[in-house]
Backbone as CSV, one residue per row, in Angstrom:
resi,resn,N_x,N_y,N_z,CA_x,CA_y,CA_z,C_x,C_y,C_z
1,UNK,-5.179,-3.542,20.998,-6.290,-3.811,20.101,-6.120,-3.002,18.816
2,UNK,-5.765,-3.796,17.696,-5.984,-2.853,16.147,-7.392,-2.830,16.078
3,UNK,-7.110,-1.429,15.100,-8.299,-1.221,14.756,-8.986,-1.971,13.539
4,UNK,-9.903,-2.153,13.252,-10.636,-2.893,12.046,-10.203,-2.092,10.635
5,UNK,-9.718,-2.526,9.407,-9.333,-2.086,8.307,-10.875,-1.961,7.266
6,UNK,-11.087,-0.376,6.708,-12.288,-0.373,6.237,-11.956,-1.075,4.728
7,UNK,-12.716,-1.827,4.441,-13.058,-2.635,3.053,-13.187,-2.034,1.746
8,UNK,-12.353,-2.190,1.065,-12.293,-1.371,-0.594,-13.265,-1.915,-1.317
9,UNK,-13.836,-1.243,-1.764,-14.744,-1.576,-2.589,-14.789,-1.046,-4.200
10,UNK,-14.830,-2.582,-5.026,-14.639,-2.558,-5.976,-15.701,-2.456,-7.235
11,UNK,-15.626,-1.735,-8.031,-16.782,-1.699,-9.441,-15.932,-1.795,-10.640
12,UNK,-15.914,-2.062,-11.763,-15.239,-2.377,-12.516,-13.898,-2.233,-12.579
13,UNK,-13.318,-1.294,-13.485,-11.696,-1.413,-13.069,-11.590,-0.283,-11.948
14,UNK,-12.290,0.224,-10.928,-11.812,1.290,-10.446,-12.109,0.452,-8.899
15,UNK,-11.451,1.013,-8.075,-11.453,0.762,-6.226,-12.125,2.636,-5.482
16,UNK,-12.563,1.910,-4.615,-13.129,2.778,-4.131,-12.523,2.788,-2.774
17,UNK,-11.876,3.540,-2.354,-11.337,3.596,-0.502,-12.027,4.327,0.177
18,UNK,-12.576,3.626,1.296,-13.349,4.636,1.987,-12.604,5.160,3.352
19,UNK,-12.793,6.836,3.828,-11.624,7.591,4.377,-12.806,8.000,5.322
20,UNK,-12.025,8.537,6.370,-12.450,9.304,7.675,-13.905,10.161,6.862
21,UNK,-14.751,10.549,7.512,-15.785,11.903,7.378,-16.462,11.628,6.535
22,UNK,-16.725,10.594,5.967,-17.410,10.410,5.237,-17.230,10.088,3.827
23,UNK,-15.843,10.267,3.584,-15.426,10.516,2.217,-14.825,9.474,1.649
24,UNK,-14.796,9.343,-0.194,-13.988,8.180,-0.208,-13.215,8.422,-1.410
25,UNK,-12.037,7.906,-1.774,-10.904,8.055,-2.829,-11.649,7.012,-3.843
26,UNK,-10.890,7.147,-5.144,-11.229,6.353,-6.153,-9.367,6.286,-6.650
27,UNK,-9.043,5.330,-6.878,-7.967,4.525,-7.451,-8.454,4.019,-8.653
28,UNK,-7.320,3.256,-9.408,-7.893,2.048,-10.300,-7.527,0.597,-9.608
29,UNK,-8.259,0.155,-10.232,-8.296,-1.550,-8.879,-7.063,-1.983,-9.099
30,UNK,-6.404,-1.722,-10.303,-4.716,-2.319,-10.597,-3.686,-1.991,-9.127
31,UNK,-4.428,-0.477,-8.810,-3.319,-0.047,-7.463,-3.635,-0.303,-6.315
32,UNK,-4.730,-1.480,-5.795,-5.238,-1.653,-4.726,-4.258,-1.732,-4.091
33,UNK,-3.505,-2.700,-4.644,-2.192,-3.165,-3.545,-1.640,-2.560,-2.878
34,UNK,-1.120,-1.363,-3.373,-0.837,-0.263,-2.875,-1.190,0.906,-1.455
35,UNK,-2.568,0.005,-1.710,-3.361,1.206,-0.536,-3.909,0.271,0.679
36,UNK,-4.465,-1.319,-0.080,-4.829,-1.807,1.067,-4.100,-2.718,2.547
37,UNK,-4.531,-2.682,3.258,-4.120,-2.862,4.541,-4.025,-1.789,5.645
38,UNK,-4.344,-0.666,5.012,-4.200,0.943,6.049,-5.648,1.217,5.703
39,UNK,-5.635,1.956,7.255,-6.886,2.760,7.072,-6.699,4.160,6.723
40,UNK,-7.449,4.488,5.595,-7.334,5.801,5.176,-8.134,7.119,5.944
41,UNK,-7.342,8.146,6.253,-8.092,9.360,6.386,-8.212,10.006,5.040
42,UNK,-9.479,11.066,5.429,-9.050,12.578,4.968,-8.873,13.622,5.086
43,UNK,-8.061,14.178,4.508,-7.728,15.641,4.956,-8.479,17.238,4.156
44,UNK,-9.492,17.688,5.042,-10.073,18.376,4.541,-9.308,19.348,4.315
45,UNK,-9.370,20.194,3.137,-8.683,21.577,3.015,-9.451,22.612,2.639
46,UNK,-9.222,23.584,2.744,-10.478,24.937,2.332,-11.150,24.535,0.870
47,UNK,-9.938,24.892,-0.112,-10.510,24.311,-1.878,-10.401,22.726,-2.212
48,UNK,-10.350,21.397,-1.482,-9.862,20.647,-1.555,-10.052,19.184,-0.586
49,UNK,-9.648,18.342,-1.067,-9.789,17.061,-0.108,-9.006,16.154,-0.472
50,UNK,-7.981,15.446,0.392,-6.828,14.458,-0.198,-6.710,13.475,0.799
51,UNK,-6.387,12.262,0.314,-6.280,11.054,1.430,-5.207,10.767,1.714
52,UNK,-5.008,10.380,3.140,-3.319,10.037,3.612,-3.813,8.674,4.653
53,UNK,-2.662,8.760,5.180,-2.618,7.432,6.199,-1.174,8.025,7.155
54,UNK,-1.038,7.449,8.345,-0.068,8.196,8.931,0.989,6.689,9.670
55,UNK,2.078,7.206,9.563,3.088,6.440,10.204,3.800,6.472,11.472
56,UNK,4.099,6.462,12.392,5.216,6.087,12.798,6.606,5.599,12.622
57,UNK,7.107,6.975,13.000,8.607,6.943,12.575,9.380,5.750,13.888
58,UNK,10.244,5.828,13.356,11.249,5.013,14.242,11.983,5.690,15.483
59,UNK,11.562,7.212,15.483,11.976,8.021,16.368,10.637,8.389,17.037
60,UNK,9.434,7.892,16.987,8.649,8.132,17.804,7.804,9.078,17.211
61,UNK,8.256,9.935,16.179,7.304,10.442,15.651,6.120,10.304,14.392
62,UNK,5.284,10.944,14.059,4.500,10.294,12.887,4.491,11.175,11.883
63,UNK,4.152,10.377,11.004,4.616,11.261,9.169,3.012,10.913,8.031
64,UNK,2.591,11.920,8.015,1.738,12.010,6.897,2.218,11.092,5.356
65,UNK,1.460,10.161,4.992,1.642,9.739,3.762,0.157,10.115,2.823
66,UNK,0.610,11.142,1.702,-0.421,10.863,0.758,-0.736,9.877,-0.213
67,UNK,-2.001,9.385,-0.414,-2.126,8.349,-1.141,-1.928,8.347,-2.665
68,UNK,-2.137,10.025,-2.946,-1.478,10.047,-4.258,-0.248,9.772,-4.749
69,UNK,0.952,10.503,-3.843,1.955,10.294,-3.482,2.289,8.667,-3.743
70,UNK,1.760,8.090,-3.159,2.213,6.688,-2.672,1.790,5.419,-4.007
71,UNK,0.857,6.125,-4.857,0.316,5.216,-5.988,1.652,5.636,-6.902
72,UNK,1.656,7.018,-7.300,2.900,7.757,-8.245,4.142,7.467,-7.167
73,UNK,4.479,6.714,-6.348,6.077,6.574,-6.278,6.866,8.087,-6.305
74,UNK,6.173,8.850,-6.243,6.483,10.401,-6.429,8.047,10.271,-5.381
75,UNK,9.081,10.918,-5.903,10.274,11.364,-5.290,9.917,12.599,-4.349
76,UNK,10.844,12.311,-3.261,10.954,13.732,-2.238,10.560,15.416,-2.785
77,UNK,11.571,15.522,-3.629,11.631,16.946,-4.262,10.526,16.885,-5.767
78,UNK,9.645,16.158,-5.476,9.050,16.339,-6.875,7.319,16.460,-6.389
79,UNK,6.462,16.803,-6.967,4.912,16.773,-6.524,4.278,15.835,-7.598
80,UNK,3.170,15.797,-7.267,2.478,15.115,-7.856,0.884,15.895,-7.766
81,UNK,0.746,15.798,-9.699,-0.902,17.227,-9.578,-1.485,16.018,-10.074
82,UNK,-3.281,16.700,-9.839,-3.711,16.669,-10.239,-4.987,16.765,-11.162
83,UNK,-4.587,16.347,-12.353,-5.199,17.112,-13.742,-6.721,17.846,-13.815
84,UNK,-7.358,17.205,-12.872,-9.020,17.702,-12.531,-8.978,18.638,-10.922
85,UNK,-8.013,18.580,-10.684,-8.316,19.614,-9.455,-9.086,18.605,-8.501
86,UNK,-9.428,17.489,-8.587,-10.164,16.687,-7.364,-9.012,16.412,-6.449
87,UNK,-8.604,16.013,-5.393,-7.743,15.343,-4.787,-8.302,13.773,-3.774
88,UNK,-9.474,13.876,-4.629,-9.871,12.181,-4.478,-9.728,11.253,-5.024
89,UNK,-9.402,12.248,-6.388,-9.392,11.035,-7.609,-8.101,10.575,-8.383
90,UNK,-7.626,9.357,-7.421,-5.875,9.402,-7.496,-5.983,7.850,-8.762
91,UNK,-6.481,8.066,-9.763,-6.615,7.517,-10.888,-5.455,7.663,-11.738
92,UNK,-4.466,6.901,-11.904,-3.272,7.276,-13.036,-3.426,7.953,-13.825
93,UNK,-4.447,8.000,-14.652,-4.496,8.817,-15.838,-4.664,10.375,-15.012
94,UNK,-5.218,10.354,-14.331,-5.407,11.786,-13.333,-4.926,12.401,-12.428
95,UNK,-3.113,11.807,-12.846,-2.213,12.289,-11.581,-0.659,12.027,-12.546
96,UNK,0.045,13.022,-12.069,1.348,12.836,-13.098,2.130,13.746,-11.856
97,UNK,3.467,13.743,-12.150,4.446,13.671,-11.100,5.266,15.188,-12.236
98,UNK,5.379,15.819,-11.407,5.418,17.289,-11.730,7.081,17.987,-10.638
99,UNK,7.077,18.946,-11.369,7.770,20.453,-10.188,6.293,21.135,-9.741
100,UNK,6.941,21.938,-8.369,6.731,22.611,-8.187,5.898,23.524,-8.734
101,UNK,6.589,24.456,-9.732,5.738,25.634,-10.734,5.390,24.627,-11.510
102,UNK,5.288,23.604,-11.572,4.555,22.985,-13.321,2.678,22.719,-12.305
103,UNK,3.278,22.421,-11.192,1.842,22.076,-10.521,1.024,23.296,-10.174
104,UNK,1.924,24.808,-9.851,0.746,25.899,-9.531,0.915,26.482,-11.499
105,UNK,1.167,25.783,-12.073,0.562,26.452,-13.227,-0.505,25.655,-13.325
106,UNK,-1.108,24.720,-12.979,-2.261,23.920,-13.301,-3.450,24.147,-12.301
107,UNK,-2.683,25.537,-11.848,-3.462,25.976,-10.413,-5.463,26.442,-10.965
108,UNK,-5.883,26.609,-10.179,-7.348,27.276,-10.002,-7.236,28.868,-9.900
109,UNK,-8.374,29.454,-10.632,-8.664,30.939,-9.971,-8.831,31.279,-8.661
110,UNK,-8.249,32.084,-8.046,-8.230,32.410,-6.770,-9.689,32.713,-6.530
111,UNK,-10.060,32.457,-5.019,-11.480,32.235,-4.261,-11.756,34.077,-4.375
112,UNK,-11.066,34.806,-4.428,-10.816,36.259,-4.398,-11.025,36.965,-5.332
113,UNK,-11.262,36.372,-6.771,-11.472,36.611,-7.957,-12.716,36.983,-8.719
114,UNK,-12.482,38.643,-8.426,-14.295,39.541,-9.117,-14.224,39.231,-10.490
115,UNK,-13.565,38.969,-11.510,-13.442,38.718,-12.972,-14.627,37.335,-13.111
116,UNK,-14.240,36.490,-12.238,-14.507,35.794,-12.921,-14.116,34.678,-13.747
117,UNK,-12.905,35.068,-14.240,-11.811,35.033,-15.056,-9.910,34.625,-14.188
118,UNK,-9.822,33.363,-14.497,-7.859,33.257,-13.970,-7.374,34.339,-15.039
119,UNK,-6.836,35.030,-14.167,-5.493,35.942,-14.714,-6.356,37.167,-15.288
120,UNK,-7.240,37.646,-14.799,-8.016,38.980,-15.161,-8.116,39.406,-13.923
121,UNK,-8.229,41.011,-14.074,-8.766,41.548,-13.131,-8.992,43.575,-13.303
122,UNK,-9.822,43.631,-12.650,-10.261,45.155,-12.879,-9.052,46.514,-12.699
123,UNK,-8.888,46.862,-13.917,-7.862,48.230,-13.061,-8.468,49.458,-13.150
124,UNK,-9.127,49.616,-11.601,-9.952,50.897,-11.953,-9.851,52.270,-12.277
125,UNK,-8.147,52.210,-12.077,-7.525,53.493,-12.104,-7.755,53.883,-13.877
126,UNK,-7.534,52.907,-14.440,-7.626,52.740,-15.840,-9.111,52.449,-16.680
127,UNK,-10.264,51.810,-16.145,-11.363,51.443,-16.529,-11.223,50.833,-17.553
128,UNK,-9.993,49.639,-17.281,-10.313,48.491,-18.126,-9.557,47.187,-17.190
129,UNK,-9.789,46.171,-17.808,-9.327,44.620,-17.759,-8.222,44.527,-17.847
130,UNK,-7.169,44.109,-16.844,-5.685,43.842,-17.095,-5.993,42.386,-17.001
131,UNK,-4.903,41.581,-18.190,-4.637,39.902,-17.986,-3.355,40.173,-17.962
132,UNK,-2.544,38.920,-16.650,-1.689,38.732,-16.358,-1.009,37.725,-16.435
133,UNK,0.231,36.586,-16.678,0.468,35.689,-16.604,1.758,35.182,-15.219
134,UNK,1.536,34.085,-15.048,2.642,34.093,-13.728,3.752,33.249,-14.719
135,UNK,5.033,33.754,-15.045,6.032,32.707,-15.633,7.345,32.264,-14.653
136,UNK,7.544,31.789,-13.812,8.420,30.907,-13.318,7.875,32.506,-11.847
137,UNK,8.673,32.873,-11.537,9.290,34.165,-10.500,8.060,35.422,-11.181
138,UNK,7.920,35.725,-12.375,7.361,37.224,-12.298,6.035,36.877,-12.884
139,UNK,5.356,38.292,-13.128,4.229,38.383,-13.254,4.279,38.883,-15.291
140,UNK,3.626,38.463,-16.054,4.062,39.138,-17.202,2.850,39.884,-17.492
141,UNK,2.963,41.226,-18.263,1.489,41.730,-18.179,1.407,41.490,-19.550
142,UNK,-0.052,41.338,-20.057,-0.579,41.081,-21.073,-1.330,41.578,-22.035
143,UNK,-1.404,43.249,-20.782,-1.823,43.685,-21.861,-3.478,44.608,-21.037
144,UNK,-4.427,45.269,-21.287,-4.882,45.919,-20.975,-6.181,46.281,-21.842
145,UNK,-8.003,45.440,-21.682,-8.879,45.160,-22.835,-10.114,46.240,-21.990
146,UNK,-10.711,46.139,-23.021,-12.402,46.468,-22.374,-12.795,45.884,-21.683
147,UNK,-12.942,44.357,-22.094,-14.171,43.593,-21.768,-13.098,42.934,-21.101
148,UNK,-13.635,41.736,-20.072,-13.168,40.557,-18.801,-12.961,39.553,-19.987
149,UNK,-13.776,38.945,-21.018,-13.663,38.367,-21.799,-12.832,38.807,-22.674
150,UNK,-12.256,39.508,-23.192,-10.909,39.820,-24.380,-9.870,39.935,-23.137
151,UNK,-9.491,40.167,-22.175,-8.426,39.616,-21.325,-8.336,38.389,-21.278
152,UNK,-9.288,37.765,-20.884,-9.404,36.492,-20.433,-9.099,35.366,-21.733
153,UNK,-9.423,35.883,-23.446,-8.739,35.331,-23.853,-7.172,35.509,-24.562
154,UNK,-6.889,36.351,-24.101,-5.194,36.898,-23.908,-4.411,35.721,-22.857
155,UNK,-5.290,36.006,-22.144,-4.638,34.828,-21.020,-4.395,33.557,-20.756
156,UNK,-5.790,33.051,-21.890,-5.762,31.488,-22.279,-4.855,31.356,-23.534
157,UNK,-4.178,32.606,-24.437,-3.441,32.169,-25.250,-2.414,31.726,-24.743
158,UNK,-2.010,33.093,-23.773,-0.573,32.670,-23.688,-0.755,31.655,-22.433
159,UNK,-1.216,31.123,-21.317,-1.490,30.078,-20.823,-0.985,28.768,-21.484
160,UNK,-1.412,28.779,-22.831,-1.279,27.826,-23.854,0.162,27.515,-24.041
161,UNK,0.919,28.630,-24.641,1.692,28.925,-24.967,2.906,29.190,-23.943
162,UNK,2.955,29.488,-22.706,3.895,29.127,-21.695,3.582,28.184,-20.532
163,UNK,2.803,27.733,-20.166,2.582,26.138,-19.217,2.403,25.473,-19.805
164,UNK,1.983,25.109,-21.587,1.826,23.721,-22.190,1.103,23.061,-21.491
165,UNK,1.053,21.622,-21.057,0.209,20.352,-20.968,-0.245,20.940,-19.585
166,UNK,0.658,21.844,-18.574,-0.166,22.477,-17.524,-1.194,23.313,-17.299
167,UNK,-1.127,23.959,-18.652,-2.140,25.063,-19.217,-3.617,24.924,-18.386
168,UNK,-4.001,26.194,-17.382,-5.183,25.552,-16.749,-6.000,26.862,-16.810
169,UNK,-6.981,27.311,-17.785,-7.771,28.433,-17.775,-8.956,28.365,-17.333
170,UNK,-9.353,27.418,-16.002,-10.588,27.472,-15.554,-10.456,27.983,-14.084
């Protein structure tokens, strides 16, 4: 007995997939093709939520497919971000096919973060604001302010200025 395939639902140019838990992806209706005929899950993550569907391998085992993945044609060794930090919203304009470091430069402030502030943080030994930048492997320092805010915009310069179009200061 298959199971029943849940119904996409469409509003203007966008598709709506509806996934396990309640949740549902947004596509553009151009990529329905792409997605329909599977039933979609989702995969909850601590900061996060992304839709897959799962396979069966030919060896008996099964393989996670993401649906972002699968709209972007994304290659093995390559990722695919995206630009709003949602991982529901697998909208072309809101998903581009990346490395590795090009995708954690488009990263979020850590959940751990008293600043306030990506790439600030308190050095109390010092009683001021260090901003930091991550460039490929190291950490670059930036430098050492009063305020969380004059780090923080040290950090969105050079942010600017070494991740380009990844540049993510929120």
């Amino acid at each position: 007995m298959t199971t029943p395939k849940r119904q996409i639902r469409f509003h203007e140019n966008k598709a709506y997939i509806p996934l396990t838990q309640g949740y549902e992806a947004v596509i553009d209706a151009s990529d329905a093709h792409l997605v329909e005929g599977y039933n979609w899950s989702a995969s909850v993550r601590k900061r996060n939520c992304y839709a897959f569907r799962t396979v069966r391998l030919s060896n008996g085992k099964q393989r996670q497919i993401l649906m972002h993945r699968a709209i972007m044609g994304a290659p093995e060794d390559m990722e695919v971000d995206h630009k709003d930090h949602d991982g529901l919203n697998n909208q072309r304009d809101n998903l581009r096919i990346c490395t590795r470091r090009e995708n954690l430069r488009n990263g979020q402030k850590r959940t751990c973060n008293v600043s306030g502030y990506k790439g600030v943080h308190k050095r109390k030994d010092r009683d001021k604001w260090q901003a930091q930048i991550r460039d490929g492997k190291t950490n670059k320092h930036l430098g050492y302010f009063d305020t969380a805010i004059e780090a923080y915009q040290a950090y969105c310069e050079a942010s600017e200025r070494i991740h380009g179009e990844f540049a993510n200061v929120g």
